[in-house]
C-alpha positions in Angstrom: 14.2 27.8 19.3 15.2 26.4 16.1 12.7 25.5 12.8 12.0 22.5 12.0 9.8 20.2 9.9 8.3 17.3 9.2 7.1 15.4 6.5 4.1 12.7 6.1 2.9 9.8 3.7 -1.3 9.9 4.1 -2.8 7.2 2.1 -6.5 7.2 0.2 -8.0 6.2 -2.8 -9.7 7.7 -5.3 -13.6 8.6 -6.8 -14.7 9.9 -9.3 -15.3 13.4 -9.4 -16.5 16.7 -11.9 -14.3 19.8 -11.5 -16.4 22.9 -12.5 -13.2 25.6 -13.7 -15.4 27.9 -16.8 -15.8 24.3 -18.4 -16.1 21.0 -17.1 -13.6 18.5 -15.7 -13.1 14.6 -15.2 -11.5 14.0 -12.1 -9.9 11.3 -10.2 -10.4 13.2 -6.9 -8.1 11.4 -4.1 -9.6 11.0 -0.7 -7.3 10.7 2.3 -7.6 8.9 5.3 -7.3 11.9 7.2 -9.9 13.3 5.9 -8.1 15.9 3.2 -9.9 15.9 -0.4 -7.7 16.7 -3.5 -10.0 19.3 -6.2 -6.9 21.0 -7.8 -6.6 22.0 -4.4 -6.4 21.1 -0.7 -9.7 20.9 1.4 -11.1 19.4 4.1 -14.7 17.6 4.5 -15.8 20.6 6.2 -15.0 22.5 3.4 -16.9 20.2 0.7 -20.4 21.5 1.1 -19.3 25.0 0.4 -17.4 23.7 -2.8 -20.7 21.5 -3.4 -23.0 24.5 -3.1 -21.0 27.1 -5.4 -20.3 24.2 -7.9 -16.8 23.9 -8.1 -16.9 20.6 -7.4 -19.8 18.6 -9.2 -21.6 15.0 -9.6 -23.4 15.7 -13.0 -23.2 17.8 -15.8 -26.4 19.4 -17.7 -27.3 17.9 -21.0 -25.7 20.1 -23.5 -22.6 20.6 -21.4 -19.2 19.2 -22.8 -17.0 17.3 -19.9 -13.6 17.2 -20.8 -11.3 14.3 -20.2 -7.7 15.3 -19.7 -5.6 13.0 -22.8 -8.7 11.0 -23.9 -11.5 12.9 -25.6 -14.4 15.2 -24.8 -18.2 14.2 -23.8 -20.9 16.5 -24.6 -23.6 15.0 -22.6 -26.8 14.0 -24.5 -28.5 12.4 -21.8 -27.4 11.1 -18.8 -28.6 9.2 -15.8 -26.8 10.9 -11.8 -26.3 8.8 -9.1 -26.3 11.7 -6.1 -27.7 15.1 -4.7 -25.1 17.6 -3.1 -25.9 15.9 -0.1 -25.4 12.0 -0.9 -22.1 12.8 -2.4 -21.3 14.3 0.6 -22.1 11.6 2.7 -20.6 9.3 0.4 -17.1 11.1 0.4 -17.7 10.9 4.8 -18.2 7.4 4.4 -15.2 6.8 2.4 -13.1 8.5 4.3 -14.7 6.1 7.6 -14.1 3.1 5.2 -10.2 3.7 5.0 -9.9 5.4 8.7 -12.9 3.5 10.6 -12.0 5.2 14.1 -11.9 8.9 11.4 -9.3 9.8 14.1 -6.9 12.6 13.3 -9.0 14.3 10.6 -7.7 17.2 9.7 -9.1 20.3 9.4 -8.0 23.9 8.3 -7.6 26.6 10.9 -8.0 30.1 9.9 -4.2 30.6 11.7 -3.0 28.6 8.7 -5.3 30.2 5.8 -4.5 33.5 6.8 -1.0 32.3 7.4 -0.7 30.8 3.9 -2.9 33.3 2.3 0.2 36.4 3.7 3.1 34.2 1.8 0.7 33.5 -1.6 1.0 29.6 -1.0 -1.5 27.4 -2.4 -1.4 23.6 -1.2 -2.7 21.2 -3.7 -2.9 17.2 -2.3 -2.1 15.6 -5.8 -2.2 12.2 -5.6 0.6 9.6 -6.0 -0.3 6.1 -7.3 1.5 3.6 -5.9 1.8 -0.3 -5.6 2.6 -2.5 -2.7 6.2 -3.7 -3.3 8.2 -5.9 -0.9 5.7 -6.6 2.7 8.6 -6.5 4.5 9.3 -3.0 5.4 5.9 -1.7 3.7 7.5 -1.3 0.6 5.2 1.2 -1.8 6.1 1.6 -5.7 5.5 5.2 -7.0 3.1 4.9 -10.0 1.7 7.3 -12.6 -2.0 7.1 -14.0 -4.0 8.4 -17.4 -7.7 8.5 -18.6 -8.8 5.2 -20.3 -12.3 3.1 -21.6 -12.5 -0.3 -20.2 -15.4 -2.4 -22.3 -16.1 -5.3 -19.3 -19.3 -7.2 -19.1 -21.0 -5.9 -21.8 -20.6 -2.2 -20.5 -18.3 0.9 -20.8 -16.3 2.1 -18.1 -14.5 5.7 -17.6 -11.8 4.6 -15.5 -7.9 4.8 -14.8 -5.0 3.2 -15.8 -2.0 2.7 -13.3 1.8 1.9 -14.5 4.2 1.0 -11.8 8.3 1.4 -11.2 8.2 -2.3 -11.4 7.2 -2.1 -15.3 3.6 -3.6 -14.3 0.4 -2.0 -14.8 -3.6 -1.9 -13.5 -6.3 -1.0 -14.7 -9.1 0.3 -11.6 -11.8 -1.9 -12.8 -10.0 -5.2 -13.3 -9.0 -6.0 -10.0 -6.0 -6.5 -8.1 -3.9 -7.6 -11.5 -0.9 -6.6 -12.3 0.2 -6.4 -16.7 2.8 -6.5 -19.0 3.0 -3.9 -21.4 2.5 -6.0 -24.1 -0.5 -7.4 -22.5 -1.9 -3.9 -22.0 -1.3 -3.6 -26.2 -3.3 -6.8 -26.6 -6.3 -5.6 -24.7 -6.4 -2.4 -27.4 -6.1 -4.6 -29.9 -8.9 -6.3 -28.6 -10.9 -2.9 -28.1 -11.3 -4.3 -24.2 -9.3 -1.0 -24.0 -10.1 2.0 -25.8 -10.3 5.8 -26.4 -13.4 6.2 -27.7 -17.0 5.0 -27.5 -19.1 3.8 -30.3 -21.7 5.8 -31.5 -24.5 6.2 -28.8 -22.6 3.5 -26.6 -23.7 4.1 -23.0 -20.7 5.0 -20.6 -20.3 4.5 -17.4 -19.2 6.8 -14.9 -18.6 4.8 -12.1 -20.2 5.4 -9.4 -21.5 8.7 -10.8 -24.0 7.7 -12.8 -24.4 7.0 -17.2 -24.5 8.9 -20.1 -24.8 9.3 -23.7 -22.3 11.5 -25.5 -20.8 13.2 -28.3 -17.3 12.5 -28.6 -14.7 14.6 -29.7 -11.0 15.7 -29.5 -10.0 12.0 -29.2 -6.5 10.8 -28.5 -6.2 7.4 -30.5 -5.3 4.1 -29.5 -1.7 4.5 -31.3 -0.8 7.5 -29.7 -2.5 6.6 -25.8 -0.3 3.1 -26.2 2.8 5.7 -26.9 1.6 7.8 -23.7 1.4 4.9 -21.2 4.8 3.5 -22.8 6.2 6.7 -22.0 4.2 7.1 -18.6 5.9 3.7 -17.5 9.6 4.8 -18.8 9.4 8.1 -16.8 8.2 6.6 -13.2 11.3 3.8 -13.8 13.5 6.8 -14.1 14.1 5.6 -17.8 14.6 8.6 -20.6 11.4 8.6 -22.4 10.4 10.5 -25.6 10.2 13.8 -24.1 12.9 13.7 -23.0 14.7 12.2 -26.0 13.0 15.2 -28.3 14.4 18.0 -25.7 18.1 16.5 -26.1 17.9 16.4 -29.6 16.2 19.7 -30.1 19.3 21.1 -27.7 21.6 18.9 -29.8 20.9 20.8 -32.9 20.6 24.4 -31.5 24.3 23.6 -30.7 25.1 22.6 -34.0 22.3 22.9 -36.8 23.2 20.5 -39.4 20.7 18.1 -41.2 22.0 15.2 -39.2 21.0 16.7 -36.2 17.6 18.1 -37.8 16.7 14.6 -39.0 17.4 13.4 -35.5 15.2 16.2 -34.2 12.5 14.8 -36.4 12.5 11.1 -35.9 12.6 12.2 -31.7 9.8 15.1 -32.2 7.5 12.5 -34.2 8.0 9.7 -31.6 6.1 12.4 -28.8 2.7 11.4 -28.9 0.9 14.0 -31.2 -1.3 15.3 -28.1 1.4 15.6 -25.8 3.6 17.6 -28.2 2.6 20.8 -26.8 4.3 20.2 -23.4 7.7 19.8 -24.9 8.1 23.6 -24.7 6.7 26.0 -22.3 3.0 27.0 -22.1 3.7 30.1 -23.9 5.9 28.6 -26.8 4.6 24.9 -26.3 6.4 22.6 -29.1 6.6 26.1 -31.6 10.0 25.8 -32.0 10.1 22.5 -32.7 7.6 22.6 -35.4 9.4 25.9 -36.8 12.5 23.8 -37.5 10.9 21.2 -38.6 8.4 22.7 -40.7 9.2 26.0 -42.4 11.9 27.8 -43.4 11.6 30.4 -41.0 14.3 31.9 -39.0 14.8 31.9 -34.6 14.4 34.9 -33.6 16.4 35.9 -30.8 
């Protein structure tokens, strides 16, 4: 017999979600129709009460704890209001799940042939989510899309929520409906702080359906360099070179020949990288080092 494979598109959605790694986590946790949940890793809903219980996955933080949000900021919670017990938000991912697959047929569900299977060969399935778009009806046309952290101010409240750009160009924001943006529509809702990275001072935030807090905010990413991370966000999923990848040529262009034209080219590509996102430009032991060693100091590459 020969082996073979196959491969499948599962659609979900997405809810909000705590992630409980040494600190805590914001997470848009994707929930498939099949019943597969996505916390950094692969499990099923008979697997979520066990996750619940030991706390890796979590509805609430304790006041005093600091949640961070990946490429937006950090809330340490002063005071909050939760929505859910272990078993509500259990029953609420179930019913999710029944919303999107009404007949839950074909929910899947991990054998211990597979665990013990993967668990030999040191494979670790995660179910990272893909946003996507409905393009073109005919054919069920879906446009890849890429996502980041965000503060939508609507109707007189705060909102921790998602932004979505598209391989059309177009963006969402999960809060606003089913409308699509312009880029320079997305810059005008900064400007008029209806989008923003950082709460006013004791400004109550929503969680979604989690539940409300007050916070401390810290470590935030601001507007200017969030607008240069969603520009570069949408650049990427069009297949367009963005600024990462326009700092990694010129960095290469000048270990090939060091001259100050190509160092001032290094510069003006390194500084158009959005100051938090500088980091990934190397690996995560060197992160941008180099970069900044050229740059900055006189210092010589050691090789």
């Amino acid at each position: 017999m020969g082996r073979v494979y196959r491969q499948q598109r599962v659609e979900g959605v997405t809810l909000p979600a705590i992630i409980r790694n040494g600190s805590y986590f914001w997470h848009d946790m994707a929930v498939y129709e099949d019943g597969t949940v996505s916390i950094w890793e692969k499990i099923d809903l008979e697997e979520i009460p066990q996750k619940l219980a030991v706390k890796k996955l979590m509805f609430d933080v304790p006041n005093g704890g600091e949640l961070s949000v990946f490429e937006l900021c950090s809330l340490k919670i002063v005071s909050a209001e939760w929505k859910y017990t272990e078993q509500s938000y259990y029953e609420h991912i179930v019913d999710t799940v029944r919303s999107i697959n009404p007949e839950m047929a074909n929910i899947y569900k991990t054998t211990q042939r597979e665990k013990a299977k993967w668990k030999e060969y040191h494979v670790v399935f995660s179910a990272q989510p893909t946003p996507y778009k409905l393009g073109a009806r005919f054919g069920y046309e879906l446009l890849k899309g890429n996502n980041a952290h965000i503060f939508l101010r609507k109707d007189g409240k705060l909102l921790l929520t998602e932004i979505y750009c598209y391989k059309d160009g177009t963006f969402s924001i999960d809060g606003m409906g089913e409308e699509f943006l312009e880029f320079s529509e997305i810059e005008r809702l900064f400007k008029e702080k209806t989008l923003t990275t950082k709460p006013r001072e004791d400004e109550s935030i929503s969680l979604g359906d989690l539940g409300t807090v007050i916070a401390e905010v810290s470590r935030v990413v601001s507007a200017k360099n969030k607008l240069a991370e969603l520009s570069n966000k949408s650049l990427r999923v069009q297949g367009k070179p963005d600024a990462h990848e326009n700092a990694i040529n010129a960095y290469h262009a000048y270990l090939v020949e060091p001259t100050d034209f190509y160092k001032e080219h290094l510069r003006e590509a390194y500084e158009a990288v959005p100051e938090h996102e500088r980091m990934y430009l190397g690996d995560m032991d060197t992160r941008d080092g180099d970069f900044r060693r050229i740059l900055y100091t006189n210092e010589k590459r050691e090789v």
